[in-house]
N, C-alpha and C positions, 0 to 999 in steps of 0.2 A: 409658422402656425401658432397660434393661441390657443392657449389652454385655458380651462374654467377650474382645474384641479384646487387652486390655493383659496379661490372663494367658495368653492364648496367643503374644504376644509374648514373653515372658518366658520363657516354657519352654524354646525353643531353648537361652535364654544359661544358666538354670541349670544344663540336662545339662552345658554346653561347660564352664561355671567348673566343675563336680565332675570331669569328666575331667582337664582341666589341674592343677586341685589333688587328685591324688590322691596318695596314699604317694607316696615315693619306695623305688625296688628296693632290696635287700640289696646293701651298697656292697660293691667288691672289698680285696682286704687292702691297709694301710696306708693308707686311704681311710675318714675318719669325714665322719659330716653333722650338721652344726650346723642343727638346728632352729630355735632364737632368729634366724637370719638367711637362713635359707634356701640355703647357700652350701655344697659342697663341698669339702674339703680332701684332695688328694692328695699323699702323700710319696713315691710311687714314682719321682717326676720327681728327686726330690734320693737315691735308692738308686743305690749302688756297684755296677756288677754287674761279674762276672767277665768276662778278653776271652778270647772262644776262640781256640784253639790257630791256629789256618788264617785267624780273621780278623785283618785289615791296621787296628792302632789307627787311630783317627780324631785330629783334634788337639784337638778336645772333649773327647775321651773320656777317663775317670782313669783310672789304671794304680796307685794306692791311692787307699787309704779315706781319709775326714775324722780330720785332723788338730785336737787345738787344744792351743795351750801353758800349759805350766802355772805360768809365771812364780816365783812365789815357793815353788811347789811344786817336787821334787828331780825330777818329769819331765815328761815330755809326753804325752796321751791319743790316743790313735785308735779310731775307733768310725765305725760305717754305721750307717743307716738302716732298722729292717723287715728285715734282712737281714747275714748276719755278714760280719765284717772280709775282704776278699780275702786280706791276708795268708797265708800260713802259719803254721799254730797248732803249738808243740811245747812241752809241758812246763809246761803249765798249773798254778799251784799250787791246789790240792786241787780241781782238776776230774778227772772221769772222760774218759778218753781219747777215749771215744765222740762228747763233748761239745764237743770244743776246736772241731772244725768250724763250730759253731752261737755262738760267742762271738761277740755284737755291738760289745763294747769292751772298751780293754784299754789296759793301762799298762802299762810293762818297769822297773824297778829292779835294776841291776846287772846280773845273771844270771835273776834271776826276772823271768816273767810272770803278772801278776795279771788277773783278767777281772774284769769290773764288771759282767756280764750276757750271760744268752742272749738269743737274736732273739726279735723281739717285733714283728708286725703290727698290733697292734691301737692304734692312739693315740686317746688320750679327749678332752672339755674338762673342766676342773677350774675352771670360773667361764665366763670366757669366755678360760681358757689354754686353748691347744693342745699337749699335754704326752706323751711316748713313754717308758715304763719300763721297764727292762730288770731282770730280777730273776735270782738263783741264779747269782752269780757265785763269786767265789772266797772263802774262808771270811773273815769278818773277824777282824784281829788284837788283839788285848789291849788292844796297849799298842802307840802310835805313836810314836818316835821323832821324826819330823818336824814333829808336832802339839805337840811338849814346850812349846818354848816362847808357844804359843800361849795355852795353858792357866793359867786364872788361880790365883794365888797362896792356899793355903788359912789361913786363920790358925791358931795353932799351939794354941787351944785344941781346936780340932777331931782332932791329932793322935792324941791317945789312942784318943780312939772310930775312927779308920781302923785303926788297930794292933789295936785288940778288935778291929774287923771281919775284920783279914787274919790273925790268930790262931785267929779261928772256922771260916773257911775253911781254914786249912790243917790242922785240926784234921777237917773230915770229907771228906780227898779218899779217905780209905778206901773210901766209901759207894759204892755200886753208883747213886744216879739222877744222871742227864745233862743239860746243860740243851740244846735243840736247837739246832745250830749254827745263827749268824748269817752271813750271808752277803750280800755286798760287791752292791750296786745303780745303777742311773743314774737318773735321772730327767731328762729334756732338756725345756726350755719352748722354746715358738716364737714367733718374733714375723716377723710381716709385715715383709717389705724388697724394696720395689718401685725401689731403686737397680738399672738396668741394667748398667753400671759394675762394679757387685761379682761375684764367684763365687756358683753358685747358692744356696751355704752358707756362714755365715761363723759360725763354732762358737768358742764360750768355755767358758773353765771357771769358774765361780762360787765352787766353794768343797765341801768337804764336811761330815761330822759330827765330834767330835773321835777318833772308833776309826776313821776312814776307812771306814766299812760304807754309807756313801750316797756319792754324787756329783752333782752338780748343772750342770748345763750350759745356756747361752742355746743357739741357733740362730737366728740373720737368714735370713729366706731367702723367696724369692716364693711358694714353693710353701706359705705360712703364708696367704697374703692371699686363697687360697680362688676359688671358681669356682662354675658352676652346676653345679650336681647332672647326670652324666648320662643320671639317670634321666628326668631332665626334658627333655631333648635327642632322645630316643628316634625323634623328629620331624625331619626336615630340612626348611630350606624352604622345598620343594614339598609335604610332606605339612601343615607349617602354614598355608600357602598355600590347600590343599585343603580342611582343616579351617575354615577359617576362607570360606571359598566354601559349603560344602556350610553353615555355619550362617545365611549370609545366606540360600540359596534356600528353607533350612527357614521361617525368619523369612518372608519375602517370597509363599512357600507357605498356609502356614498363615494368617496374617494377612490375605490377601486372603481365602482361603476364608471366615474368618472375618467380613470386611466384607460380603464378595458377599452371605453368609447373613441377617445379620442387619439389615444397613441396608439393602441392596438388594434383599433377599427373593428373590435368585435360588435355583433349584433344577438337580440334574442337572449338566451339564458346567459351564453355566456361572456356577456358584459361583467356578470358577477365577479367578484374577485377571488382568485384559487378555485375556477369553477370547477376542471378536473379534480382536485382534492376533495370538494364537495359534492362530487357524483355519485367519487369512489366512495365516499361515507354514505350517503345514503343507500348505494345499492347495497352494501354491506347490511346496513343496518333492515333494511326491507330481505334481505336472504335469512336474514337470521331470522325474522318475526315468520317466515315461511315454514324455518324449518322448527320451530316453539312450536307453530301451532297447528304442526302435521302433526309432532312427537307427542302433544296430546290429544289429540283429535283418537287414538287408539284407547286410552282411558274411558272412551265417551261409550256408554251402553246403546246400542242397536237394535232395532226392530227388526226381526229376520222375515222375509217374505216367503219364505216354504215350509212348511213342514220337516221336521229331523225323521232320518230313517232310523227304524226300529235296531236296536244295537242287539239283542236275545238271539239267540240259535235257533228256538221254538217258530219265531216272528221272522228270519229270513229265510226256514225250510218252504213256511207258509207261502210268503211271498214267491218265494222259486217257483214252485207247484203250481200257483195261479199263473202264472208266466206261462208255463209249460202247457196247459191247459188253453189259454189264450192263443198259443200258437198253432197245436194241433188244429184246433177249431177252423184257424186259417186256411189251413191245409183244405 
């Protein structure tokens, strides 16, 4: 004889495992999901927001944006998060005015301010980094002074052919085509830092290209080491609780109907499983709600359909004597 018992067992858990592992939602900005680990990454928790005007700072809270120094570099970086610099933006070099608002980072040299990039929500992995770019900053320049000595020595056979080169060029700046401007970028990598001790961010500068047109930044920070998805969370629990109730009684359900059926050859009700236990509960329970709502049904005020006889001595002499009267008559 074959049984169907083990696939109807079964079936509860599979609907439950496809529910539970379903997509996860469209994450919100500055929020990617890592597939390969199942984990969520949120950066909003490390974004600078502006204080308003009327509220009373917190002593948590910053009053500017992330900082990092530039050490052998001539300055220092500041840049947010998904979200531009608190700062005040004035005089951006070769940005449009409209734009200064939306600058995520930014350097200051002397009198000028350079940006490295508008805000940018969207952060990727590029392996298994977690990495935020900021792009269309300010125009990059030529020729870096700072970077001079960096730059390796060329040998002096090669002079000539740079001099044909810079002769060629200068020979057709007459011509009308353009090359499209290049423009200054950030690229930040993130690394997990579950030191409690530290600031939520602890931001470096690595280094750039030799025309300064990229920049390159770590970030340490908790908000790197990722969380669940809370698309997955969507549950509290009492609804996992529930969920996970509602699949035992499926399981428990099913299963027994399916024993009652085929080994015990029951039919009609009691296919059910523990059907005598389950009789006995409910006659029980319907004896009791009988006898609830006898024992108040006597509380309940009633309409009498006759009249009350007169309860006075004076009123049942009366009565007698009409009686009596009624009867002689008979006679």
């Amino acid at each position: 004889m074959r049984y169907n018992l083990p696939t109807t067992l079964l079936l509860p858990l599979l609907l439950s495992s496809t529910i539970l592992a379903a997509d996860p939602k469209e994450t919100k900005p500055c929020t990617v999901y890592n597939p390969s680990n199942g984990n969520t990454y949120d950066l909003n928790t490390i974004t600078v927001q502006p204080l308003i005007d009327h509220k009373k700072a917190h002593k948590d809270d910053r009053i500017e944006s992330w900082h990092a120094r530039g050490y052998d570099y001539d300055t220092n970086f500041t840049m947010n998060f998904c979200a531009p610099v608190i700062e005040t933006m004035e005089d951006v070099v070769g940005v449009e005015e409209q734009l200064w608002r939306n600058v995520s980072a930014f350097y200051t040299i002397g009198k000028k301010t350079y940006s490295m990039g508008q805000a940018s929500t969207e952060p990727f992995f590029r392996g298994r980094k977690l990495v935020l770019n900021y792009t269309d900053g300010s125009p990059c320049e030529s020729k870096s002074d700072r970077l001079l000595p960096r730059k390796l020595n060329v040998p002096d056979d090669d002079d000539d052919d740079d001099d044909d080169w810079d002769d060629g060029h200068k020979g057709n700046k007459g011509s009308k085509s353009k090359e499209p401007v290049r423009r200054k970028s950030t690229l930040i990598s993130f690394t997990c830092d579950r030191d409690s001790l530290a600031p939520k961010v602890h931001l470096s500068f690595i280094g750039s290209d030799p025309d300064e047109c990229t920049f390159f930044f770590e970030a340490r920070s908790m908000a790197a080491c990722g969380g669940v998805s809370e698309a997955q969370q969507t549950l509290g629990p009492g609804g996992v609780f529930g969920v996970i109730a509602l699949i035992a009684a499926a399981v428990y359900l099913l299963g027994g109907i399916a024993y009652q059926r085929t080994v015990m050859h029951q039919r009609g009700w009691r296919q059910l499983p523990n059907y005598t236990l389950w009789a006995g509960i409910f006659g029980f329970i319907s004896d009791f709600f009988v006898i609830l709502t006898s024992s108040c049904a006597r509380f309940i005020p009633r309409r009498r359909g006759y009249n009350q006889l007169p309860t006075s001595s004076r009123g049942r002499d009366a009565e007698a004597n009409g009686l009596m009267d009624q009867y002689d008559d008979d006679l």
